[in-house]
C-alpha positions as CSV (number, residue, x, y, z in Angstrom):
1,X,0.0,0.0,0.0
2,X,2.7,2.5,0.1
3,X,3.6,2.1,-3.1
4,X,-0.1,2.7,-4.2
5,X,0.7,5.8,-2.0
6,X,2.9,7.6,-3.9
7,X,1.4,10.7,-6.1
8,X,3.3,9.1,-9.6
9,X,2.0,5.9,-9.0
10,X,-1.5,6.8,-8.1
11,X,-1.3,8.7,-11.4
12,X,-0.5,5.9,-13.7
13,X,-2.7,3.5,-12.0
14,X,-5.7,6.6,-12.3
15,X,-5.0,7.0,-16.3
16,X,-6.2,3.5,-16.9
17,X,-10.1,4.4,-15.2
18,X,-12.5,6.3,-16.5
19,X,-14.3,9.6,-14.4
20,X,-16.6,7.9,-12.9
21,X,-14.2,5.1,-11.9
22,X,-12.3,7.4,-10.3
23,X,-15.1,8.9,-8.1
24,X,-15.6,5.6,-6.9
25,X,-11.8,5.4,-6.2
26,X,-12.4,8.4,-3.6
27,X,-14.2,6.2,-1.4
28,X,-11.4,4.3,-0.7
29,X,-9.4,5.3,1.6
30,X,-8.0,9.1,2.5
31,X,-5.1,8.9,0.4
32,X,-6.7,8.6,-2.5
33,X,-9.5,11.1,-2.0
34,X,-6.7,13.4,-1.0
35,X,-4.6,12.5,-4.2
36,X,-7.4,12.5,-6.4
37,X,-8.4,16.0,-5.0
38,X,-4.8,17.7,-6.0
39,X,-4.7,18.9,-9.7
40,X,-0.9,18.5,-10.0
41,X,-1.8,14.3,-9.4
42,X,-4.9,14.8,-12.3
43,X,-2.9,16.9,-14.7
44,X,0.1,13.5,-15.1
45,X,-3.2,11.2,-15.0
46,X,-4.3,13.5,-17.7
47,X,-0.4,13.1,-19.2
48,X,-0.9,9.3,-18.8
49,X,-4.3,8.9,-20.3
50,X,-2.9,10.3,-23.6
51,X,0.3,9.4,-24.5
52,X,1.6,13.3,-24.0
53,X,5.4,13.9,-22.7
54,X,4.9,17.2,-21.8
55,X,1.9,19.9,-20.5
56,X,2.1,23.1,-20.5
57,X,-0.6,26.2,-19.5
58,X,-3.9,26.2,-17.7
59,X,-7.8,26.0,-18.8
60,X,-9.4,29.5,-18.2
61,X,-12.0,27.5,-16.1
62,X,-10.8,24.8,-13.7
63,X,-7.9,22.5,-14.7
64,X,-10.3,19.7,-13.3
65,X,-13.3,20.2,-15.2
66,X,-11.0,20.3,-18.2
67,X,-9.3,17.6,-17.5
68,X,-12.7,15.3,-16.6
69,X,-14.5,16.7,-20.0
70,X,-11.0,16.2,-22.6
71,X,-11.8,14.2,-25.7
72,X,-10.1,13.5,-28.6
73,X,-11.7,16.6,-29.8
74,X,-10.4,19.0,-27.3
75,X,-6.7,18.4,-29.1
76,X,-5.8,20.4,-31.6
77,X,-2.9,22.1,-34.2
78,X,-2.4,25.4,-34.4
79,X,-2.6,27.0,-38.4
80,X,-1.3,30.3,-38.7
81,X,-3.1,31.3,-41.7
82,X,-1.5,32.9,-45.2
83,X,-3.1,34.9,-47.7
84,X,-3.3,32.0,-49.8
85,X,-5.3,29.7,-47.7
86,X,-8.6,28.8,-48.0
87,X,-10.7,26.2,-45.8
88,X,-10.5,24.0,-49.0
89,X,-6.9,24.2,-49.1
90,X,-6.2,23.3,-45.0
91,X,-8.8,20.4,-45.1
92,X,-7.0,18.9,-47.5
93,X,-3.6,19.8,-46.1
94,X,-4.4,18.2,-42.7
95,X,-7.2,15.8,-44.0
96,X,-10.5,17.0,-42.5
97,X,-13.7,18.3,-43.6
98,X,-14.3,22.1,-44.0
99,X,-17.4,20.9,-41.5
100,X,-15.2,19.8,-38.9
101,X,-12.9,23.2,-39.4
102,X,-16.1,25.8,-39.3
103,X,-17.9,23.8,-36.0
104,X,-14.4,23.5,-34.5
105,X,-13.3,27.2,-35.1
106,X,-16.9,28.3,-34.3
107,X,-17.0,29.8,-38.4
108,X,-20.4,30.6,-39.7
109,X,-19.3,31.0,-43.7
110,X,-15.9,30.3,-45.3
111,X,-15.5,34.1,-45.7
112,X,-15.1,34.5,-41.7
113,X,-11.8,33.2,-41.5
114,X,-10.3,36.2,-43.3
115,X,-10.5,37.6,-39.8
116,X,-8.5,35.1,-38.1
117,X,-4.9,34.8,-37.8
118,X,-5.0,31.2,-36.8
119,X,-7.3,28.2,-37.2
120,X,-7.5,25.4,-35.0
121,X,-7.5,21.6,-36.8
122,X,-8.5,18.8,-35.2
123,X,-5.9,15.7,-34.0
124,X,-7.6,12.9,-35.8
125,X,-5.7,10.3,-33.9
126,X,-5.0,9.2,-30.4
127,X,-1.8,8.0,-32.2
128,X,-0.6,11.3,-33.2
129,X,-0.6,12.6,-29.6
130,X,2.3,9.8,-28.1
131,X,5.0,11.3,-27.3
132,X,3.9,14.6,-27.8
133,X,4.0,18.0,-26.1
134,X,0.7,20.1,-25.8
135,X,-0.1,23.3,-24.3
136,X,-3.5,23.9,-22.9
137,X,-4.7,27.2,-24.5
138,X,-8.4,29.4,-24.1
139,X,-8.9,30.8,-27.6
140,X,-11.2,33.9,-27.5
141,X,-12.6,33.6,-30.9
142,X,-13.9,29.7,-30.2
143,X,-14.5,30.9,-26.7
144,X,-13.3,27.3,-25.5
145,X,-10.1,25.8,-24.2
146,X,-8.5,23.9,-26.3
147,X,-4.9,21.2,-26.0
148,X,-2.8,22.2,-28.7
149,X,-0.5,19.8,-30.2
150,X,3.0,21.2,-30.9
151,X,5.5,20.3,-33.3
152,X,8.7,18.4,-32.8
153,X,7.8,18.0,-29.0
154,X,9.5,21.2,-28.1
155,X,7.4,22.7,-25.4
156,X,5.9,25.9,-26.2
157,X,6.3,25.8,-30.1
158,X,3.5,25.5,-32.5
159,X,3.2,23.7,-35.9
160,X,4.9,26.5,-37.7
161,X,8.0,27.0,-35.6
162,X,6.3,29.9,-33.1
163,X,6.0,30.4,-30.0
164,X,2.3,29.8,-28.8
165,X,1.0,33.4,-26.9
166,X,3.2,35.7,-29.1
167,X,1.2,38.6,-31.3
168,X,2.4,38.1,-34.2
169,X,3.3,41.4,-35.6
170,X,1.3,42.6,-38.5
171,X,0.8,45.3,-40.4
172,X,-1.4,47.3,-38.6
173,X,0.6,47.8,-35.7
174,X,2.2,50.1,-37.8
175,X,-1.0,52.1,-38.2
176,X,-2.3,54.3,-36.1
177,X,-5.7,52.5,-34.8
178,X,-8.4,55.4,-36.1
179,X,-6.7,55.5,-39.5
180,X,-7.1,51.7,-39.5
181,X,-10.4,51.6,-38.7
182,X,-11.0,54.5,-40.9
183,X,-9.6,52.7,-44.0
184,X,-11.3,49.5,-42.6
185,X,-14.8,50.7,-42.9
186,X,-14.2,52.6,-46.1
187,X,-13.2,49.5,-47.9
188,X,-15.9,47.7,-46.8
189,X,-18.4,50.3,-48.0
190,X,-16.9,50.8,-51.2
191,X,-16.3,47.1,-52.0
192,X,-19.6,45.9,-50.2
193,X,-17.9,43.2,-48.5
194,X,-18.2,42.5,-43.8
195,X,-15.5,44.4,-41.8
196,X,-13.1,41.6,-41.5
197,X,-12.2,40.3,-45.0
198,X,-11.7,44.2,-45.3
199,X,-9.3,44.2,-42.4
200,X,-7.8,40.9,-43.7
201,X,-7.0,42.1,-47.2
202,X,-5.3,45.9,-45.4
203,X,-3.1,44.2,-43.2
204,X,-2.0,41.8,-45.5
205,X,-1.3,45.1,-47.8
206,X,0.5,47.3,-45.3
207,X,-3.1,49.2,-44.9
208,X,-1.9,50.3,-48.7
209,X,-5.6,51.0,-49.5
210,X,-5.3,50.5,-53.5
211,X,-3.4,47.5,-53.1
212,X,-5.2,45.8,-51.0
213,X,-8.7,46.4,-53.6
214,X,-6.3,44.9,-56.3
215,X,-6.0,42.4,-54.3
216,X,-9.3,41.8,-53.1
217,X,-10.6,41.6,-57.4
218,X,-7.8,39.2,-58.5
219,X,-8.9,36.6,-55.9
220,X,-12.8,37.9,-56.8
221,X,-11.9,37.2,-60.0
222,X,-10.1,33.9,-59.7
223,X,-13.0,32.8,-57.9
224,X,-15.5,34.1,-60.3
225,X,-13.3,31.9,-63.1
226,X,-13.1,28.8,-60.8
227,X,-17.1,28.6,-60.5
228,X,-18.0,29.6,-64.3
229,X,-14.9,26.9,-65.1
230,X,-16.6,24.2,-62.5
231,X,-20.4,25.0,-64.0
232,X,-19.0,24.6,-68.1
233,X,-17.8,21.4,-66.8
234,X,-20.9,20.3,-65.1
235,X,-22.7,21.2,-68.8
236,X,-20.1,19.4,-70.6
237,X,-20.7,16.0,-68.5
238,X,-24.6,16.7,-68.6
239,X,-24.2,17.0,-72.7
240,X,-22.0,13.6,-72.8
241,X,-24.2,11.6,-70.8
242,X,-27.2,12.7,-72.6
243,X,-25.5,12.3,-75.6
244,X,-24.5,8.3,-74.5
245,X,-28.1,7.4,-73.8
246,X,-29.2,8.4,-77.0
247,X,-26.6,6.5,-78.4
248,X,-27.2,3.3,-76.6
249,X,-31.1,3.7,-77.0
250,X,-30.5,4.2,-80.6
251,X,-30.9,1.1,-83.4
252,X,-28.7,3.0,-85.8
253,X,-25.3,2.1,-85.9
254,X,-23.1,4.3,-83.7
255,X,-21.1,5.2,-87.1
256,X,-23.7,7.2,-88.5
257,X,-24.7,9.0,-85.3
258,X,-21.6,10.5,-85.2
């Protein structure tokens, strides 16, 4: 039994039950109502039960309750986002649905996530969390803790080589805030388009005002093309089929038709 007592033992033996094993477990004895009280003890169990090497950071609401309600959904990797990116594009990057993106970053169109710097993709494997270290993080746009995955198990690091709680320093800190918000709105009355794909495409310009609208109509444009490209192909594929019955339904020989 006083091996059982020890706080590193108590932990591995507590990853292998579930929650409501372990509120059983209080009943025990004192030991293990006091151990299974102390959040340092529940944070390794927490280690234990997934394979991590390493924690970092705290939940914004009790360490406990985030550590009783962790699924394989509360781990995550952090995507810094580039001009280029669309949720098309990182789905198929990290192999997820653009559903599973927009319900995990809390996105209510594709357009929103102009106004994010990151995006938060989903660990689809208990597999790819062994070994690993994570950093328990409260993002305000999700409004939700989340355990980020970071790369190459150094502590503190994200998937792109940053350090997890820096700003990352954009163009508008070289703004002054009223002319930002100035140019901000201006944009978005001119070009019709929500307040945050108008901020996306300034700071992504240097808040250079004409750049960023020529920026804004090439990937209008692009998209415009995409669609027009994806519908002619559709039309095309509608004409062949149509064309194949006819064929096949046909007693002529297929010589002739043609």
């Amino acid at each position: 039994m006083e091996v059982l007592g020890q706080p590193l033992v108590l932990a591995r033996v507590f990853s292998y039950l579930e929650w409501r094993d372990l509120c059983r477990a209080k009943v025990v004895c004192k030991a293990w109502q006091s151990s299974l009280s102390d959040s340092a003890l529940l944070r390794e169990r927490f280690k234990f039960r997934w394979g991590l090497k390493g924690l970092a950071g705290s939940a914004r609401r009790e360490d406990v309750k985030f550590y009783e309600s962790a699924r394989l959904s509360s781990f995550v990797r952090l995507h810094r986002l580039a001009r280029s990116d669309t949720l098309a594009s990182i789905a198929v990057r990290y192999k997820v649905s653009v559903s599973l993106l927009k319900q995990t970053n809390n996105l209510s169109s594709d357009g929103s996530m102009y106004c994010r710097k990151e995006l938060y993709v989903p660990v689809q494997s208990e597999d790819d969390l062994l070994g690993s270290q994570a950093e328990i993080v409260y993002s305000q746009d999700c409004l939700k803790d989340f355990c980020v995955v970071l790369r190459g198990g150094n502590e503190g690091e994200d998937n792109t080589g940053g350090r997890l709680g820096e700003r990352r320093a954009g163009a508008g800190d070289r703004v002054d805030g009223r002319r930002a918000e100035f140019l901000q709105n201006l944009m978005a009355k001119s070009l019709k388009i929500d307040d945050c794909e108008a901020r996306y495409y300034l700071e992504s310009c240097g808040y250079e005002m004409k750049q960023a609208m020529r920026e804004f109509q090439a990937d209008r444009d692009w998209e415009h093309n995409f669609k027009r490209a994806e519908e002619m192909g559709s039309v095309r594929r509608q004409e062949t089929s149509l064309l194949s019955g006819i064929i096949s339904s046909s007693k002529f020989p297929k010589e002739k038709l043609l």
